[in-house]
MOPAC internal coordinates of N, CA, C and O (Angstrom, degrees):
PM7 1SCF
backbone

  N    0.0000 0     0.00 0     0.00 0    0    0    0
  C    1.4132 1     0.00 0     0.00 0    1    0    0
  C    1.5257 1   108.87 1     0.00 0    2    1    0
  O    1.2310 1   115.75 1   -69.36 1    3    2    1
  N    1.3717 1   125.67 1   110.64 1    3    2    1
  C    0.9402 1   159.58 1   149.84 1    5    3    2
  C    2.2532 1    95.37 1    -9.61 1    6    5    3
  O    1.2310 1   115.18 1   -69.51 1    7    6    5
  N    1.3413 1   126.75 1   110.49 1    7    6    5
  C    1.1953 1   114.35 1   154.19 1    9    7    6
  C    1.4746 1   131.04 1   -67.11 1   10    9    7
  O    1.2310 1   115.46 1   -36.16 1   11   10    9
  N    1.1592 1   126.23 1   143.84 1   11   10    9
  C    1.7560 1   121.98 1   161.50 1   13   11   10
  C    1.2759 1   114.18 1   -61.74 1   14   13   11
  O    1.2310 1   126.04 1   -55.37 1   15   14   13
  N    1.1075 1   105.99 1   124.63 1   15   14   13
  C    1.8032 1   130.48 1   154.27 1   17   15   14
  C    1.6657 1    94.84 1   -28.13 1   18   17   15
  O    1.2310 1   114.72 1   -46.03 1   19   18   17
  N    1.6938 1   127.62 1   133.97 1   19   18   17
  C    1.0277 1   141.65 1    98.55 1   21   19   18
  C    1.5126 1   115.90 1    29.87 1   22   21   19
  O    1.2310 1   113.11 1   -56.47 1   23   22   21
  N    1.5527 1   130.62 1   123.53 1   23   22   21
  C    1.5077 1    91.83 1   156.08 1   25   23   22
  C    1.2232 1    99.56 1  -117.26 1   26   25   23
  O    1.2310 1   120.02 1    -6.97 1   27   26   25
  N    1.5599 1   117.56 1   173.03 1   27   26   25
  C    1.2367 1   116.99 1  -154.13 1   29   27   26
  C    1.7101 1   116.91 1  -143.46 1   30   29   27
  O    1.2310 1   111.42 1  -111.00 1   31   30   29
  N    1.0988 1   133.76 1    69.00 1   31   30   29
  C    1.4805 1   112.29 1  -132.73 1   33   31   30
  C    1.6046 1   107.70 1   -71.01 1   34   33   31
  O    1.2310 1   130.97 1     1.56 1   35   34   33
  N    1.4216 1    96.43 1  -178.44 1   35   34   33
  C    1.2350 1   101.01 1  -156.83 1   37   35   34
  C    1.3879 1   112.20 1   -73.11 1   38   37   35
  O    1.2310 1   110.08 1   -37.11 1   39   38   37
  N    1.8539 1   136.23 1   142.89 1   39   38   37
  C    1.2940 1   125.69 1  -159.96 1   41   39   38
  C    1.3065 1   106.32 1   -72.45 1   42   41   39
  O    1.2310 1   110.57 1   127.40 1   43   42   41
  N    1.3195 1   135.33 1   -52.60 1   43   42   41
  C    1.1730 1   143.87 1   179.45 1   45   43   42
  C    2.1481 1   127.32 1  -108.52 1   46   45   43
  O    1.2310 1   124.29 1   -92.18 1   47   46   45
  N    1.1784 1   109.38 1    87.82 1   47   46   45
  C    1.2624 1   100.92 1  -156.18 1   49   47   46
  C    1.4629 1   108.63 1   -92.46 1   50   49   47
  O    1.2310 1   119.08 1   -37.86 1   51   50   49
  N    1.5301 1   119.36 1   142.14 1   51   50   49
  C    1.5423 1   126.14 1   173.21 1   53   51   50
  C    2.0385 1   104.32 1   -19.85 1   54   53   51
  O    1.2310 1   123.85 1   -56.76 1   55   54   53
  N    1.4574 1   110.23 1   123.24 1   55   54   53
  C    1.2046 1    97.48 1   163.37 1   57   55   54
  C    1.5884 1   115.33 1   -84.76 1   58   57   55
  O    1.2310 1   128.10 1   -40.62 1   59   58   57
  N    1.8781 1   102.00 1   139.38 1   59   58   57
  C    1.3773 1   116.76 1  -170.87 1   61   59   58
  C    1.6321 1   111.15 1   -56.15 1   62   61   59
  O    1.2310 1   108.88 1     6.47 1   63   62   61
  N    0.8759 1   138.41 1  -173.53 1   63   62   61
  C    1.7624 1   133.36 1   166.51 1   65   63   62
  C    1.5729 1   100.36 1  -114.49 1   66   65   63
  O    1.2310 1   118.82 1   -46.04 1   67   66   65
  N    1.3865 1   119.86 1   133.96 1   67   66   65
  C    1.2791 1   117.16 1  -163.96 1   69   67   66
  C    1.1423 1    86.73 1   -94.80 1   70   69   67
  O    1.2310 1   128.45 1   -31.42 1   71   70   69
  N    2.3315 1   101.33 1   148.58 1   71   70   69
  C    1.5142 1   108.81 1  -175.77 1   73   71   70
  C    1.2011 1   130.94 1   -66.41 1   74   73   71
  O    1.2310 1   108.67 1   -36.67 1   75   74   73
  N    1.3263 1   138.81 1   143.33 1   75   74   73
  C    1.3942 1   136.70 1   166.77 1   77   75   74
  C    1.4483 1   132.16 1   -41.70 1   78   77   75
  O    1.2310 1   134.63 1   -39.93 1   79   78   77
  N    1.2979 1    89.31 1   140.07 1   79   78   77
  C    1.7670 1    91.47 1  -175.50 1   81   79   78
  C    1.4812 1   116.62 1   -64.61 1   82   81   79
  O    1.2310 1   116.25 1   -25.52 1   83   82   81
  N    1.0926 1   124.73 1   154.48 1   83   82   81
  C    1.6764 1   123.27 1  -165.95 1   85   83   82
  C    2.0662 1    73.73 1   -96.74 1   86   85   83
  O    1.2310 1   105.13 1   -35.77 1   87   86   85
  N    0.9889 1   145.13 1   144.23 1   87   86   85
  C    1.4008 1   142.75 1   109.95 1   89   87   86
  C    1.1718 1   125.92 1   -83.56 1   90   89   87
  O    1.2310 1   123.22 1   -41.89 1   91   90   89
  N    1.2418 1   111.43 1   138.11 1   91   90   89
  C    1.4732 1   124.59 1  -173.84 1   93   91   90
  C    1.3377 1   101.85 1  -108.21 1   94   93   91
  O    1.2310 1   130.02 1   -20.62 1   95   94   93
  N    1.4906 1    98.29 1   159.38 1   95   94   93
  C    2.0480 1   101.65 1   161.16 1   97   95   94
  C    0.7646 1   133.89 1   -63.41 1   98   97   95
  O    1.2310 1   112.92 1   -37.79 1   99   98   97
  N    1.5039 1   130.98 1   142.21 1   99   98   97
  C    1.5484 1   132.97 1   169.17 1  101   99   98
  C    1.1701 1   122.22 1  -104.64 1  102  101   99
  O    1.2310 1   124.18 1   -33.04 1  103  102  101
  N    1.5389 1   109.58 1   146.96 1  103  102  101
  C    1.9681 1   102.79 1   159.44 1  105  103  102
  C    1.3335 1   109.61 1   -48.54 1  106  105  103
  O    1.2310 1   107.01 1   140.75 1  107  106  105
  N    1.5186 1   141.79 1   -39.25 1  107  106  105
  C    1.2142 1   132.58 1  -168.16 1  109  107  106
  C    1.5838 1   118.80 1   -60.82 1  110  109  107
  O    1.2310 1   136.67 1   120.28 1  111  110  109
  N    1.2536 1    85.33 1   -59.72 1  111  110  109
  C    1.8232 1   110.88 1   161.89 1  113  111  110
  C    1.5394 1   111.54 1   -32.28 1  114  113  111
  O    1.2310 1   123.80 1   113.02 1  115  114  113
  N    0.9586 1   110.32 1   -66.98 1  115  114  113
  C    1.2428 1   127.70 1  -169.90 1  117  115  114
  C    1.9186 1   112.57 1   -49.75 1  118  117  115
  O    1.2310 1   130.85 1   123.38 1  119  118  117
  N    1.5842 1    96.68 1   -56.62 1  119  118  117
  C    1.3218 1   109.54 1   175.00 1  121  119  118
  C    2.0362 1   107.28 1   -75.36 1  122  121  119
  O    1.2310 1   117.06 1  -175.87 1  123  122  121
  N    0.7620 1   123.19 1     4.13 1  123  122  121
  C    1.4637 1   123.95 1   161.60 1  125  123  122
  C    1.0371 1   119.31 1   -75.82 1  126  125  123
  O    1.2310 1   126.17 1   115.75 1  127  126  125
  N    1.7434 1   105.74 1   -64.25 1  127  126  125
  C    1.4250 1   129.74 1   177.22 1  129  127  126
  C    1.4638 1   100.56 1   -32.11 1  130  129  127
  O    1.2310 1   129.40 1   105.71 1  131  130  129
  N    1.8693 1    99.49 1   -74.29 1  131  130  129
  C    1.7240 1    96.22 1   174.61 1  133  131  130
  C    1.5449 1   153.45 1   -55.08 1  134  133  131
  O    1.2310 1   133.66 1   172.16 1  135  134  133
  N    1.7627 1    91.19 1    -7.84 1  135  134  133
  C    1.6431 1    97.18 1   170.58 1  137  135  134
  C    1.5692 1    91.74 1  -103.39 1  138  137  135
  O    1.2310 1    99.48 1   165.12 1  139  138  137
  N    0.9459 1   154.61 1   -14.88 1  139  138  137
  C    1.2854 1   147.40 1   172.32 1  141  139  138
  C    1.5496 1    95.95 1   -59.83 1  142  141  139
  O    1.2310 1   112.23 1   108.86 1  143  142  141
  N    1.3756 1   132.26 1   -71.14 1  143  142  141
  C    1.5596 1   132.95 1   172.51 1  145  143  142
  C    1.6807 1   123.78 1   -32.86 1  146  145  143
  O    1.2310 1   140.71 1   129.61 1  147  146  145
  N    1.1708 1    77.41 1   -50.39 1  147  146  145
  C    1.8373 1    88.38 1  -173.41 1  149  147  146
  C    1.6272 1   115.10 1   -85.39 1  150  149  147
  O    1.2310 1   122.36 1   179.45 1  151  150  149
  N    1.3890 1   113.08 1    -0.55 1  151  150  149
  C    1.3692 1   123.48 1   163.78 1  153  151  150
  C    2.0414 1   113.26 1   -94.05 1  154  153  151
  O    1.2310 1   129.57 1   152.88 1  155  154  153
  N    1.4556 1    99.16 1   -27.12 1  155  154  153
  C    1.4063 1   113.70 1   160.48 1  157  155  154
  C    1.7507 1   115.64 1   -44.80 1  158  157  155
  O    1.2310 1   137.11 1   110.10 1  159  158  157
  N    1.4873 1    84.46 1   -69.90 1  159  158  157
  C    1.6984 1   104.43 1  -168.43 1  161  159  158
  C    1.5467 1   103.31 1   -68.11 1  162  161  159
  O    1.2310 1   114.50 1   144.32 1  163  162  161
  N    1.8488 1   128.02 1   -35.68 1  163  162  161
  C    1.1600 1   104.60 1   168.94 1  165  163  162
  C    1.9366 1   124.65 1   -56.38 1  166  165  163
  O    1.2310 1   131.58 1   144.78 1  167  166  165
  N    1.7394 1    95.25 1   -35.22 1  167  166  165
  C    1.2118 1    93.27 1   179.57 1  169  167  166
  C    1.7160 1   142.62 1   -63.77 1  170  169  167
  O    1.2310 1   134.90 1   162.43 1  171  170  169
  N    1.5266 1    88.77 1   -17.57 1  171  170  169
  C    1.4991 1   117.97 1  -177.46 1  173  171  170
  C    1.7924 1    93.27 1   -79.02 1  174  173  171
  O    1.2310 1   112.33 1   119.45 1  175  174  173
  N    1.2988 1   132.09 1   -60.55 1  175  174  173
  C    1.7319 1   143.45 1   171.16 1  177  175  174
  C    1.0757 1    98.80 1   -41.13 1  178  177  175
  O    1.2310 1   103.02 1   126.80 1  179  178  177
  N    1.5165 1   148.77 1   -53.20 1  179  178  177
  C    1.2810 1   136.10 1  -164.18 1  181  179  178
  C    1.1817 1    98.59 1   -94.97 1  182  181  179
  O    1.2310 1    90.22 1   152.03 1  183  182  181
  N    1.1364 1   166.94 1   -27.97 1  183  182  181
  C    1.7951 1   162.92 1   128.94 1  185  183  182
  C    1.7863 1    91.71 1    -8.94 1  186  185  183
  O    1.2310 1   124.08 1   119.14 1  187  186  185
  N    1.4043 1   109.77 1   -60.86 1  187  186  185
  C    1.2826 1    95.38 1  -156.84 1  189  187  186
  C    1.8000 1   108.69 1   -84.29 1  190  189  187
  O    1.2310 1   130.68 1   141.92 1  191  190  189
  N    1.1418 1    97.01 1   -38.08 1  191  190  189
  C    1.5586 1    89.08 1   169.16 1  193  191  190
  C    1.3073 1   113.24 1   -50.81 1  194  193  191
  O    1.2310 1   103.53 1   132.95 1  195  194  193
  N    1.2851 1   147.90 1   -47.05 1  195  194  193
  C    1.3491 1   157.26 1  -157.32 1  197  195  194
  C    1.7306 1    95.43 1   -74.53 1  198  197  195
  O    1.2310 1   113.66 1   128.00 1  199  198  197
  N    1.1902 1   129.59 1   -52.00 1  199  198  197
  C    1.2846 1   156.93 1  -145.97 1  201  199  198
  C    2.0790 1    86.48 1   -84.78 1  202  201  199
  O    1.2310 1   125.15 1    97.59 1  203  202  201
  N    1.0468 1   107.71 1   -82.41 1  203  202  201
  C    1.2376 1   116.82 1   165.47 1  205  203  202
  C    1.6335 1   127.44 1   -39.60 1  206  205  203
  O    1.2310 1   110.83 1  -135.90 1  207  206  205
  N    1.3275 1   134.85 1    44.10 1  207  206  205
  C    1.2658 1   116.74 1  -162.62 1  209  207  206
  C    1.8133 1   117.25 1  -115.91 1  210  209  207
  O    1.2310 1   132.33 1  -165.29 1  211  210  209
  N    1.3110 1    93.79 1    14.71 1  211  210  209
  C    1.8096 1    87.25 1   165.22 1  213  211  210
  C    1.2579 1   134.94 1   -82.85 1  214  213  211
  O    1.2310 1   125.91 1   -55.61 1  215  214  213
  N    1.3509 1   106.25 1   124.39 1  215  214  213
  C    1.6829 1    99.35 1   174.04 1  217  215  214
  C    1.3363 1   147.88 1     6.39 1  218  217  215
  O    1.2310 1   103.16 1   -49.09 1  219  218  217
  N    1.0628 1   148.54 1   130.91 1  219  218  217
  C    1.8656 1   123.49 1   152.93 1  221  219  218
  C    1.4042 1    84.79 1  -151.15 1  222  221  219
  O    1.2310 1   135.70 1   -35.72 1  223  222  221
  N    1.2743 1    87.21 1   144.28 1  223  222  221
  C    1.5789 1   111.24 1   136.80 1  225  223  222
  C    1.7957 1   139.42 1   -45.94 1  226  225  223
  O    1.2310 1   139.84 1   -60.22 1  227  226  225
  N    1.3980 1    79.12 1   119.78 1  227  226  225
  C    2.0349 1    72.52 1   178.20 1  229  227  226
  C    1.2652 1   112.04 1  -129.11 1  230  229  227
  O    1.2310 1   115.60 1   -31.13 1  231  230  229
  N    1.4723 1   125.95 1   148.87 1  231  230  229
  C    1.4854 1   115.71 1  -176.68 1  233  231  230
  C    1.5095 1    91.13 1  -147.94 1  234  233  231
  O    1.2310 1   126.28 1   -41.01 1  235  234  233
  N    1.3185 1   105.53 1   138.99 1  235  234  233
  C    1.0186 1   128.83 1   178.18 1  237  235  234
  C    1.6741 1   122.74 1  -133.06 1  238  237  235
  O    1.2310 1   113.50 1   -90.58 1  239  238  237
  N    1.4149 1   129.90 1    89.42 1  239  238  237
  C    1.4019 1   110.97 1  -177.51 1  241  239  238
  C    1.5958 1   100.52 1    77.38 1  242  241  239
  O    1.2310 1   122.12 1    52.57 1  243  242  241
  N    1.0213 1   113.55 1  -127.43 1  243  242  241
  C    1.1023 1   130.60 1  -142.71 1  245  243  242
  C    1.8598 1   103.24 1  -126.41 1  246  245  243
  O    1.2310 1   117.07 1   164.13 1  247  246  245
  N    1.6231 1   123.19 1   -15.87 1  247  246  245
  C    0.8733 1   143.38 1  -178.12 1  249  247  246
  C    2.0317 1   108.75 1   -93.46 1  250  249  247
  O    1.2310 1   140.53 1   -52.72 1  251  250  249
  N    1.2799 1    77.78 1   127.28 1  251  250  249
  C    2.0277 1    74.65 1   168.72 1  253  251  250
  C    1.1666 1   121.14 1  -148.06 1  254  253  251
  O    1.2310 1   118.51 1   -45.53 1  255  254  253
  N    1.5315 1   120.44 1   134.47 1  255  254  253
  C    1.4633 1   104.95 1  -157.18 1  257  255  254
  C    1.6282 1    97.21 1  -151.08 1  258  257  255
  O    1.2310 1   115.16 1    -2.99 1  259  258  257
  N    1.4803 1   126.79 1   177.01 1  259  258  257
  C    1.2922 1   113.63 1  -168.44 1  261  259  258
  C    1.9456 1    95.55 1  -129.74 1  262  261  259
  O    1.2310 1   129.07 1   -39.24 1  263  262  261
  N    1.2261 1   100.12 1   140.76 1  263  262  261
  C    1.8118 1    96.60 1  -169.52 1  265  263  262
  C    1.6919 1   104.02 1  -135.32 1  266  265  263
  O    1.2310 1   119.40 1   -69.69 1  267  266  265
  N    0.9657 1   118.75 1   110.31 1  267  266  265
  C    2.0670 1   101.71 1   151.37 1  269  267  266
  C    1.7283 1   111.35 1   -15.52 1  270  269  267
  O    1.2310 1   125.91 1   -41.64 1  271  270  269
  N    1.5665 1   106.24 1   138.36 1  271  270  269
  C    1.0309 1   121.97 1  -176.80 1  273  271  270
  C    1.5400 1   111.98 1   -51.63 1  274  273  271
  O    1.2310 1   129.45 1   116.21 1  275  274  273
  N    1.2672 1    99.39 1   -63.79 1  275  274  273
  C    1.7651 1   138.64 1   160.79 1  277  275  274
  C    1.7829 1    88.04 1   -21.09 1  278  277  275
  O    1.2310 1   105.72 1    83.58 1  279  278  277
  N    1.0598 1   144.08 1   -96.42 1  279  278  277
  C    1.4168 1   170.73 1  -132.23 1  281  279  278
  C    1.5927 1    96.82 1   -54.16 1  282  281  279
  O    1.2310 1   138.25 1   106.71 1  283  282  281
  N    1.8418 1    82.23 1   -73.29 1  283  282  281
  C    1.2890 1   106.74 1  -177.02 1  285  283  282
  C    1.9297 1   121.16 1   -56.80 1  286  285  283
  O    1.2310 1   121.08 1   153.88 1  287  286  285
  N    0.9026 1   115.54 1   -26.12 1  287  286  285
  C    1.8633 1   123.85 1   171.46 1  289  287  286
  C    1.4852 1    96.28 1  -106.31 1  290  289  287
  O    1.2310 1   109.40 1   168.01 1  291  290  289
  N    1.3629 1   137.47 1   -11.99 1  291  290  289
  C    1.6227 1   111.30 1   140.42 1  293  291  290
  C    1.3620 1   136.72 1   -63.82 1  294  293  291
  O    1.2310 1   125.11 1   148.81 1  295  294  293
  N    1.6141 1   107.79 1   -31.19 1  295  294  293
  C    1.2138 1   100.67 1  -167.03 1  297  295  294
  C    1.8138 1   110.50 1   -99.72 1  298  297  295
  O    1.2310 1   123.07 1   178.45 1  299  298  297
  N    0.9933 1   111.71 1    -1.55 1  299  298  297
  C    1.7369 1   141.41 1   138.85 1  301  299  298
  C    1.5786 1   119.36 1   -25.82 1  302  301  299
  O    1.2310 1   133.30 1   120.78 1  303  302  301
  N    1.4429 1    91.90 1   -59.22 1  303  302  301
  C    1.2577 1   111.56 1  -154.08 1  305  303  302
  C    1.5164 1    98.88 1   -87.52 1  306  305  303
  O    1.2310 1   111.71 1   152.84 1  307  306  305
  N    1.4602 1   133.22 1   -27.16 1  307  306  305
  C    1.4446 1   154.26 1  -169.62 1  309  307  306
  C    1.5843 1    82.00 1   -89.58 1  310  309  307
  O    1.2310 1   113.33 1    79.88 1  311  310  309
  N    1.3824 1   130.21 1  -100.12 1  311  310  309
  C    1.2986 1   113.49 1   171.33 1  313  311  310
  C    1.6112 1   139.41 1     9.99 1  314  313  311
  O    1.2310 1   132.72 1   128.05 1  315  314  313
  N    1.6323 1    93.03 1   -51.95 1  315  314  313
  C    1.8197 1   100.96 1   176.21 1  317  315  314
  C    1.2122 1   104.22 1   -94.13 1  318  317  315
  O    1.2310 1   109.61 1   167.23 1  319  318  317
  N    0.9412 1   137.10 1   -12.77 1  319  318  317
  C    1.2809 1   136.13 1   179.13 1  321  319  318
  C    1.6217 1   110.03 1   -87.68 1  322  321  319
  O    1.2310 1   119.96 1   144.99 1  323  322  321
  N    1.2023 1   117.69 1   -35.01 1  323  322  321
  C    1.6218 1   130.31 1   173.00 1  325  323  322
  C    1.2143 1   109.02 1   -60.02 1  326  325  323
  O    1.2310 1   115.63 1   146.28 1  327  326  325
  N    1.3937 1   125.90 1   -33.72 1  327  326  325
  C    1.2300 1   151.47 1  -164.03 1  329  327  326
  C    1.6205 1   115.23 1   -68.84 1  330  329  327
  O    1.2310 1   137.73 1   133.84 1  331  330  329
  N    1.3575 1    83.26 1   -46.16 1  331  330  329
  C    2.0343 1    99.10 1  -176.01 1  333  331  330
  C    1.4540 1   115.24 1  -116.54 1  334  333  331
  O    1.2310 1   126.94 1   169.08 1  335  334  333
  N    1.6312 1   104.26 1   -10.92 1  335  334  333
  C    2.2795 1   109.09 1   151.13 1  337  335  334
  C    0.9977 1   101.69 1   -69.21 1  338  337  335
  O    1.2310 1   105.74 1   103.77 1  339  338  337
  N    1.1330 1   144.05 1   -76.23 1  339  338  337
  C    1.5524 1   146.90 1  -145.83 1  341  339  338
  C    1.3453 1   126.07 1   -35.69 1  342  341  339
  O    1.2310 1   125.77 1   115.54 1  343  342  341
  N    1.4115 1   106.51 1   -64.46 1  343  342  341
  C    1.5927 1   132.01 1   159.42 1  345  343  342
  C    0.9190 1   102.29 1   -69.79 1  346  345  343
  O    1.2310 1    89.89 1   101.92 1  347  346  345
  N    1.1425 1   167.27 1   -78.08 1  347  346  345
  C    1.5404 1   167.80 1  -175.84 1  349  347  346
  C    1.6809 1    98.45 1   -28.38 1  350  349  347
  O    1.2310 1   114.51 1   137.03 1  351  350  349
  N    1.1665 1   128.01 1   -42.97 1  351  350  349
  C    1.6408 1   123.96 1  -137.55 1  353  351  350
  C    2.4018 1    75.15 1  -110.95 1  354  353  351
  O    1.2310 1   122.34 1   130.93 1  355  354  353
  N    1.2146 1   113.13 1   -49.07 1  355  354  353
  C    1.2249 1   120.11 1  -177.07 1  357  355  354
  C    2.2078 1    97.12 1   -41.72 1  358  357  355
  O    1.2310 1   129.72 1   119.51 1  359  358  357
  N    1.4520 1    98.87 1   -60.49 1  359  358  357
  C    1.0698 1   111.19 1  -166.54 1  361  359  358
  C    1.6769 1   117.44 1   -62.20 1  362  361  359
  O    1.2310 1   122.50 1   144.53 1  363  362  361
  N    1.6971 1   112.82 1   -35.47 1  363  362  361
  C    1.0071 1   110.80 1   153.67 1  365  363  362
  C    1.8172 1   129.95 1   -57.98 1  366  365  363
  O    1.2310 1   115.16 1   135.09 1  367  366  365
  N    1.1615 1   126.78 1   -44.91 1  367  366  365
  C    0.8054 1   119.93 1   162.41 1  369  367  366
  C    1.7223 1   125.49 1   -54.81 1  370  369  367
  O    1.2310 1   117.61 1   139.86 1  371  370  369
  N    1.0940 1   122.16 1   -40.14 1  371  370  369
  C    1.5212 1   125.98 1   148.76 1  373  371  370
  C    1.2973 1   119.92 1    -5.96 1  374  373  371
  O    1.2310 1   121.98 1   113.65 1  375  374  373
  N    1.2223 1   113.82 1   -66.35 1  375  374  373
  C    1.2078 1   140.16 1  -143.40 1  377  375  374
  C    1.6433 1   106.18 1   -96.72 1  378  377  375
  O    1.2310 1   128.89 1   140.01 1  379  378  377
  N    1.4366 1   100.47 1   -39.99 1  379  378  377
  C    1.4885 1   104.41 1   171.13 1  381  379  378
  C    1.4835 1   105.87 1   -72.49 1  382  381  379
  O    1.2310 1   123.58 1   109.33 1  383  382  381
  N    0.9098 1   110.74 1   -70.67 1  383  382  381
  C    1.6582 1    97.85 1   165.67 1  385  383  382
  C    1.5407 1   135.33 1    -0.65 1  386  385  383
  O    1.2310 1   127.93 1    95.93 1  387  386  385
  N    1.2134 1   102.34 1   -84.07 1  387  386  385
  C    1.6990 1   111.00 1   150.01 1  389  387  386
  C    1.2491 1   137.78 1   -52.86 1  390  389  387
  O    1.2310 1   124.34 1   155.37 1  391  390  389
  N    1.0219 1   109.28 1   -24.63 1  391  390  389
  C    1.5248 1   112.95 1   158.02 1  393  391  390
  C    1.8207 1   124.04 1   -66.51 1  394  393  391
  O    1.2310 1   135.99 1   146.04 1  395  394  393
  N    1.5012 1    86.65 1   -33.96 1  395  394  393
  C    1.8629 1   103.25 1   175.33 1  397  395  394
  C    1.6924 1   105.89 1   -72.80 1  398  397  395
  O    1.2310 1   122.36 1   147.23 1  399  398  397
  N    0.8702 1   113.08 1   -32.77 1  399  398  397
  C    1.6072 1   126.74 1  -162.90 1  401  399  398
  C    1.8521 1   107.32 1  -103.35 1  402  401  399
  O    1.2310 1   128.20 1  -156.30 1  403  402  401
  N    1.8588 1   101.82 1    23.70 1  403  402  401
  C    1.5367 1   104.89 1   155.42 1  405  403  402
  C    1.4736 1    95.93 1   107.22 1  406  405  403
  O    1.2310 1   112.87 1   147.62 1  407  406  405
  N    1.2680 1   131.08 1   -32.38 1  407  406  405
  C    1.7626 1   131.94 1   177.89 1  409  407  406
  C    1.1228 1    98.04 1   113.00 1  410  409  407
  O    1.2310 1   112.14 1  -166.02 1  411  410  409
  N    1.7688 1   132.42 1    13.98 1  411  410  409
  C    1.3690 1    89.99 1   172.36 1  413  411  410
  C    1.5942 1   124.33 1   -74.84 1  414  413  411
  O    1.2310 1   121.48 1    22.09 1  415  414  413
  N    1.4575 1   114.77 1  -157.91 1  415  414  413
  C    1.3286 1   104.79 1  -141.41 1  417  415  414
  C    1.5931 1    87.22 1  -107.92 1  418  417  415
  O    1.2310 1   119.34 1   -31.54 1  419  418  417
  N    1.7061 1   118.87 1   148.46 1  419  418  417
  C    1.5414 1   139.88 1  -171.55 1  421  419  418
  C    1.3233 1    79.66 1   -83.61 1  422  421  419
  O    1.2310 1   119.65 1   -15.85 1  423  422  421
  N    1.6632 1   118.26 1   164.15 1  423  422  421
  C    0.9913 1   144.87 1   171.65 1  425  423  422
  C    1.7573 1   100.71 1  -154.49 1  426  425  423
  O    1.2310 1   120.10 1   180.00 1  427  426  425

């Protein structure tokens, strides 16, 4: 019966590829991402304001004044939006509050 060969490993072996780095998210990242977006959406708002530029009439009360269409359904739109931060941002703070002051409960 024939013995087995020795084993012998190999002198020089394929180098492995070292594993990949896991990256995780960053606050930095994060805040890029978001001025990258919000430079989008300004750019998309000024297209349309520009795009939008005839006259109207606006009356308000007792006030009357004449605005770009564009202008006028931006500054609308800041309005509704002021509308539902305000209380929202009041209420958050609320809440932190009470949370500082042991958890009891906001009302």
């Amino acid at each position: 019966m024939p013995t087995p060969a020795p084993f012998t490993p190999d002198p020089d072996p394929a180098p492995r590829p070292a594993p990949a780095a896991v990256v995780t998210r960053t606050r930095t990242g994060g805040w890029w991402t978001g001025l990258v977006l919000s430079a989008v959406v300004l750019l998309f708002l000024l297209i349309f304001v520009l795009q939008n530029n005839a006259p109207i009439q606006i009356n308000f009360l007792v006030w009357t004044g004449t605005l770009p269409t564009g202008v006028a359904l931006l500054l609308s739109a800041i309005a509704g939006l002021l509308l539902v931060a305000i209380p929202g941002g009041l209420r958050i703070l609320q809440l932190r509050r009470a949370a500082k002051q042991g958890g009891r409960r906001a009302r």
